[in-house]
N, C-alpha and C positions, 0 to 999 in steps of 0.2 A: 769638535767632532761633527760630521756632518749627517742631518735626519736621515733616517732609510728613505726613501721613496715608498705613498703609501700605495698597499698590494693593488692590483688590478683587478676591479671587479669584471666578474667571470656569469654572463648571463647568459639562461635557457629559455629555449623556446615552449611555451604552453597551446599544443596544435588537439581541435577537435576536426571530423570532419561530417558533413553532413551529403549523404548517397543517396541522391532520386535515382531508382530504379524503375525503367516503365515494365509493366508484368505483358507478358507474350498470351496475352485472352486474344479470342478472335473480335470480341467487340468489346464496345466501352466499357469503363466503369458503371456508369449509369444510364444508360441508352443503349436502342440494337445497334449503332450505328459500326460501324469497319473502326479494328483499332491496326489495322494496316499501316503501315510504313509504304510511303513514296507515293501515293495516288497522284492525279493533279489536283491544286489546290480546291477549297473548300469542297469537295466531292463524298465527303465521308463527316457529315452533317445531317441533323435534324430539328427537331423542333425545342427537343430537351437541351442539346447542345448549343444553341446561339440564344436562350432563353428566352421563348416565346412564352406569353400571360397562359397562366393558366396548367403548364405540365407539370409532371409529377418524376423524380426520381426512380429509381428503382435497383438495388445493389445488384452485380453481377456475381451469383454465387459464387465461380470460378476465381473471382480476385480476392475474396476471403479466404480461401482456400490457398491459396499462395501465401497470401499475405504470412496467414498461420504457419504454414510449412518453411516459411525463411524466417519466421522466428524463434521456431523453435531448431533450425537447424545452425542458427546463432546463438543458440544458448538461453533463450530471451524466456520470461513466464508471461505465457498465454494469458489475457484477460478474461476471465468468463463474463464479463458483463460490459460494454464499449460501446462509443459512438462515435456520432459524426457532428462536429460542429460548421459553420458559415466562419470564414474565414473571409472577413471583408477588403478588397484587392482590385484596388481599384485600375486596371491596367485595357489598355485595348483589346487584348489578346484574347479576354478574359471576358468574352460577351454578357454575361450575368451581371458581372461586376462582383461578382463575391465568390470563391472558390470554395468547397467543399473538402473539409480535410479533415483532422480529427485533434482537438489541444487537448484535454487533461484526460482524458479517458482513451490510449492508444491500444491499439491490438494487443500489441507487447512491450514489455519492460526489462529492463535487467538485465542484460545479458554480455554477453563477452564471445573474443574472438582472436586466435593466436595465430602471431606474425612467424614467419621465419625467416629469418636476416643469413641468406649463405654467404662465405668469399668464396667463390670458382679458385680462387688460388691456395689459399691455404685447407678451405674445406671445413671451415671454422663457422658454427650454425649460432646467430645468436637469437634465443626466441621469448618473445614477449605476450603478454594476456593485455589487447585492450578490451576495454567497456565498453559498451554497446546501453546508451543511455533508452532508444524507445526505436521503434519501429512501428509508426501509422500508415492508413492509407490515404491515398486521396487522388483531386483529379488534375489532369495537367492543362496548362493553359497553350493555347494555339502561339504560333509563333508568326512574328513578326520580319517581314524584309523591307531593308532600307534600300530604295531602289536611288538608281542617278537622277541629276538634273530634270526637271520638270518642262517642257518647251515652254508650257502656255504659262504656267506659275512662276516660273526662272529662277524655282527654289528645289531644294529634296525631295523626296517623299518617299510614304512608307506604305505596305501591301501586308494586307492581313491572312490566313489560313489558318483556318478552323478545325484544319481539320484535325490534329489535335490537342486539340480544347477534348477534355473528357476521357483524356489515354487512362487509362488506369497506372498509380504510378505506389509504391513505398519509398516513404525516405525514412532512412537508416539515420540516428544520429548517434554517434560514438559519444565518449569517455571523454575528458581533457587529457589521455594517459599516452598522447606521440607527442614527441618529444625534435624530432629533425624532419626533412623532408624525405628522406629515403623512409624511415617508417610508416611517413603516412601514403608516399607510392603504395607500399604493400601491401600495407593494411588495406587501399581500397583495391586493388591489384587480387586479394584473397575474399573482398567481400562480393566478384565480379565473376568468381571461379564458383564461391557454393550458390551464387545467384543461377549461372551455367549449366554447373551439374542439376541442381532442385529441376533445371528444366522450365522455373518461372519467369525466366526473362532472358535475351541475348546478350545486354551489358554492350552493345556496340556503342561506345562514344564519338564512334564519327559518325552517326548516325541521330546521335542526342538520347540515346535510350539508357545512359547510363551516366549521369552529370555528379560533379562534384564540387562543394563548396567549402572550402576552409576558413574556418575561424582560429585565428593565431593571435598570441601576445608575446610577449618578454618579461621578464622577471629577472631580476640577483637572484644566485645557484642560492638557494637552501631558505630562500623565503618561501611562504605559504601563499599570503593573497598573491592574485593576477592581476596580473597589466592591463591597459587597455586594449580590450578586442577589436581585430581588424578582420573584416568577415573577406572572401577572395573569389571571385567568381571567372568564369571564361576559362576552364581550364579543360581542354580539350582529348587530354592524353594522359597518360600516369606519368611519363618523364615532365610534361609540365606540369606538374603537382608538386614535383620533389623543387624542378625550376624556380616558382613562384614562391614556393617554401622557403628556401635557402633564400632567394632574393629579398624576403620580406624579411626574415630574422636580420638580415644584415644591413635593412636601411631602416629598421626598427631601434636595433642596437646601438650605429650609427646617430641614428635623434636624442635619443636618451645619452649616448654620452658625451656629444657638441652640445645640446639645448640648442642648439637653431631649429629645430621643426618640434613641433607640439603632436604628438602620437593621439588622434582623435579617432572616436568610435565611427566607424565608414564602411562603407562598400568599395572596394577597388575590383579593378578588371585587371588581369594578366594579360600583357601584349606580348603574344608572342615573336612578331616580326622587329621590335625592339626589347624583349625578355626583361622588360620590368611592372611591375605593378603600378596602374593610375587611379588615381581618386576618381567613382563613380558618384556617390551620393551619401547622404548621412545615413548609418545606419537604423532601420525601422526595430521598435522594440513589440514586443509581442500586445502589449497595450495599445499600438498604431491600430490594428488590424481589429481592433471590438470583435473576438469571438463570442457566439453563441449557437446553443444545441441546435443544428440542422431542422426545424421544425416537418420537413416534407419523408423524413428518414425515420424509421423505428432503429430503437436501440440494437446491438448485435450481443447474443448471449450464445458462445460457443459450448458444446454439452461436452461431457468425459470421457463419451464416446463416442463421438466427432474427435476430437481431439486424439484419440487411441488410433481409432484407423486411420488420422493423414500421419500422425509418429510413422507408422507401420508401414507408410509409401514411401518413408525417406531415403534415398540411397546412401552408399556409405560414400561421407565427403571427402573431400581432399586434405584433407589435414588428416583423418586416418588412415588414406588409402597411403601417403606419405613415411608415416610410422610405419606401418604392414610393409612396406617398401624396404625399409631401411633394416627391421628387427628381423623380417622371413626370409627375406630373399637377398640379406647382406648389401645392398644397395647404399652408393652413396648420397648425402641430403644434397648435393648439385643435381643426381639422376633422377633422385624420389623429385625435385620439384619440375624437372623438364618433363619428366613421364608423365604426372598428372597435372600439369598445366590444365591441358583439357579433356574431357571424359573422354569422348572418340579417340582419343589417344591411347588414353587410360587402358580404356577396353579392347581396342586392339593388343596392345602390349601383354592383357594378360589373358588372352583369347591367346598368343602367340606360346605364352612359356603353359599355355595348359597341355601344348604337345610335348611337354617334356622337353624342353629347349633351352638350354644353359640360360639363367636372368641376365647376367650381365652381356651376354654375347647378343641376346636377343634387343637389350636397352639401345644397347652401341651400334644397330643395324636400323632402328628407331630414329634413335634422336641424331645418327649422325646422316648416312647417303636417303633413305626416306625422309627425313625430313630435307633436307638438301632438294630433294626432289619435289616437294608438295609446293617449298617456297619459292622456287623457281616459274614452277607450273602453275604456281597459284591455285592449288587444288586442295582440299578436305582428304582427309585419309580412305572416307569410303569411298573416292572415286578413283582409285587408282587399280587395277588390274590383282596386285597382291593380295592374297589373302592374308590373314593374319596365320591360319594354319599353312600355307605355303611357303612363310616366312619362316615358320615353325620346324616344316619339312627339312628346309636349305640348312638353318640352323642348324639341325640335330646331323648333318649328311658334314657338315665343316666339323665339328663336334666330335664324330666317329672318324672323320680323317679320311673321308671319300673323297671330296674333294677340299682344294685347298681355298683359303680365303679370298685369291685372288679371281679364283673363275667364281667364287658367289659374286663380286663384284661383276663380272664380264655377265653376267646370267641377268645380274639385276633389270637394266634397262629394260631386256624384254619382258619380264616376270611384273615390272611396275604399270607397261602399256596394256599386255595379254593379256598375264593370267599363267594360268597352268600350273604343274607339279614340277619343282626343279628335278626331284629324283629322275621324272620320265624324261626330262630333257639331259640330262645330266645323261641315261642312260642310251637315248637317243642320239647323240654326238659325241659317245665315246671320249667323255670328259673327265672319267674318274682317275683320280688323281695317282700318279705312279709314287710307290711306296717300298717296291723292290730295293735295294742296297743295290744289287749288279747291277740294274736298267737305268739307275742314275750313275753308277761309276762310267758306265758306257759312253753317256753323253757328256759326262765332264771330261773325259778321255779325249775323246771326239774336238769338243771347244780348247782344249789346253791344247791339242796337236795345231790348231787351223789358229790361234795367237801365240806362237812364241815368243814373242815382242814383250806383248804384257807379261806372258808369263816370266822373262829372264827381269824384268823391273820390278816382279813380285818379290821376286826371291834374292833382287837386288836389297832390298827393305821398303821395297813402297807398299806398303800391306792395305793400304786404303784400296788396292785392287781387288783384292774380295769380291766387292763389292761388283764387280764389273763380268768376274766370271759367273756371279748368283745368275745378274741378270742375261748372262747368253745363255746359261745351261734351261732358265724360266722360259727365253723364247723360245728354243730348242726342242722344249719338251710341250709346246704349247702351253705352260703355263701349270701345267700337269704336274711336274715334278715337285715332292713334300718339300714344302721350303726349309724347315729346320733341320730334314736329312740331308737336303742339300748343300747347308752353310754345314754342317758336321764331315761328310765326304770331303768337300772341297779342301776344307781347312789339312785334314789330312795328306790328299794328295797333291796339294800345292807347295805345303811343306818339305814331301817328301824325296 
């Protein structure tokens, strides 16, 4: 009798990930200097920033204030008592030579943050609670360019800017609790939407204002301890997030079950232009970096009530606005998550149904020819000509059956450039939609007389011709004619 073949083990992946967020202050963390985006280089420096003897820090109230409001709109408990430690980092970038961040005393702790997994095809929501292990602040260091050939050195070289050295930044460190790489797209994909709406920050990652680091292992399904961690850097976009994910589980899994490679603790970089992970460096453990308490910094003791009124500034996020979406206004979770992608979205859409505007006819004029248009044009929704209550207007005029669905389209174009009230144009060009029974038997009279052709091959059995007389009796009537009275008349008198 011959053995069974033994089962195949079956491993998961153990994914955390860690969210620098820079906060949208007008100046630094700790100096007056410009925390702008795009200047020319080193232009937005000072003396605190390139660490000249002798200066002295200074908190920028407005990044504590953020700080607070994204953690507690992540769920997180507020510290009443925090500091700042010296985070010693030894990098060029990094003129002090030690960064300022915060290790065992963070703003916030604890908290949590839900995903939702849609399929667009079946409609099927899968949703999950990660962890949200700490939320600190701290400051960022200037970046570095590796410029070409050197004439006079006949080697590389690299070019410093400073100018953000000192941005004010939070990083988010999640849970061990994702699992694939489309989870953890999301999860930072969602952690980039309440950063949005709070208003603390833009989250542009082309830009560098929103960066993300994964830490991933492998493990056997139903074991407890972890793997060895491979931390993931250079990931530029949310689809490479899930990229570098999946690729990492699979040459992780790969190792462990040939034994030709030895899975060591490391820093890899994701190359995009070849879509695999490369070994950078051995990974630094939090002992590399000798922290201690910021000496130039007093402690941060946030009061009850500090604490009460920024609660009280928070707007409602997109994970309830989503619900409210789904449970008031019958909305499906593919709609609830395109509508609040983004606030100015948001906001418009329910600026739109506050005229009394059917939700789902108003979603589908949204998310499908407006948007079609914004991404075209490359424009933001407040720069388009429509109002929210003009869209509202048009809405509630197709709605009552003034006019038909096809001249809202025809109307569109100018309404997204101009402006204006579709009613007054609508009533301006004698556009309202004919809904008499006689005034369309007329014109289908009129198009059955002028094709007798098609007509004898209708009535032959080609019935896919329908379709042919909808649309002459549409042009006919300028577009005017109720479509569903139309296909009801026709079908009558084609038959008959």
């Amino acid at each position: 009798m011959t053995a069974a073949a033994p089962a195949k083990t079956e491993y998961e992946a153990v994914i955390g990930l860690e969210i620098h967020c820079q906060l949208s202050t007008n100046t630094k963390i700790f100096t007056p200097s410009s925390a702008e985006f795009g200047a020319d280089p080193n232009t937005h420096i000072d003396p605190i920033t390139v660490g000249m003897p002798g200066v002295l820090p200074v908190l920028n109230e407005k990044v504590l204030e953020y700080a607070v409001k994204a953690g507690l709109a992540l769920n997180c408990q507020i510290a009443p008592y925090s500091k700042f430690d010296r985070k010693q980092y030894f990098y060029p970038d990094l003129p002090k030579n030690y960064q300022i961040s915060q290790f065992d005393l963070p703003i916030a702790e604890h908290g949590w943050i839900g995903i939702e997994l849609v399929d667009k095809k079946s409609g099927n929501v899968e949703r999950k609670k990660i962890g949200i292990t700490r939320l600190h602040m701290e400051e960022d260091a200037g970046k570095l360019v590796h410029a070409g050939s050197d004439s006079l050195a006949g080697s590389t070289y690299s070019l410093v800017d400073y100018n953000r050295a000192g941005v004010p930044l939070i990083e988010i460190v999640s849970e061990p609790d994702l699992r694939t790489g489309k989870e953890a797209a999301e999860y930072a994909q969602e952690v980039r939407r309440v950063v949005r709406y709070l208003g603390v920050g833009d989250g542009n990652m082309q830009e560098g204002s929103l960066r993300c680091d994964v830490n991933i292992s492998i493990r056997p399904k139903g074991r407890e301890a972890f793997g060895t961690k491979v931390e993931i850097k250079n990931m530029n976009s949310f689809s490479a997030i899930q990229k570098a994910i999946d690729y990492e589980i699979e040459r992780q899994t790969e190792a462990i079950e040939s034994g030709d490679e030895e899975i060591v603790q490391e820093t890899r970089l994701w190359d995009e232009s070849t879509q695999v992970t490369k070994s950078m460096r051995s990974k630094e453990g939090s002992s590399d970096y000798r922290y201690f308490p910021e000496p130039d910094l007093p402690p941060i003791e946030v009061s009850k009530k500090q604490l009460e009124t920024w609660m009280s500034e928070l707007p409602e996020l997109p994970a309830n606005k989503r619900s409210r979406y789904e449970t008031e206004l019958g909305l499906s979770a593919y709609d609830t998550r395109v509508l609040t992608d983004d606030r100015s979205i948001a906001d418009y859409f329910e600026r739109t149904i506050a005229t009394g505007a059917d939700a789902k006819t108003a979603a589908n004029w949204v998310m499908g020819d407006i948007a079609g248009y914004l991404n075209a044009e490359k424009l933001a929704i407040g720069d388009i000509g429509l109002t929210p209550e003009g869209l509202g207007e048009m809405v509630n005029l197709i709605t009552a059956g003034t006019i038909s669905n096809k001249i809202g389209k025809d109307l569109l174009p100018t309404l997204l450039k101009e402006g204006g009230s579709p009613k007054a144009i609508v009533e301006e060009k004698g556009l309202v939609q004919i809904s008499d029974p006689a005034a369309i038997e007329a014109i289908i009279d009129d198009v059955m007389a002028a094709n007798p052709d098609e007509l004898a091959k209708y009535r032959a059995g080609k019935k896919k011709l329908q379709g042919f007389f909808v649309g002459k009796v549409m042009k006919q009537s300028g577009g005017r004619a109720d479509p569903k009275l139309t296909n009801q008349l026709l079908g009558k008198k084609l038959n008959g």
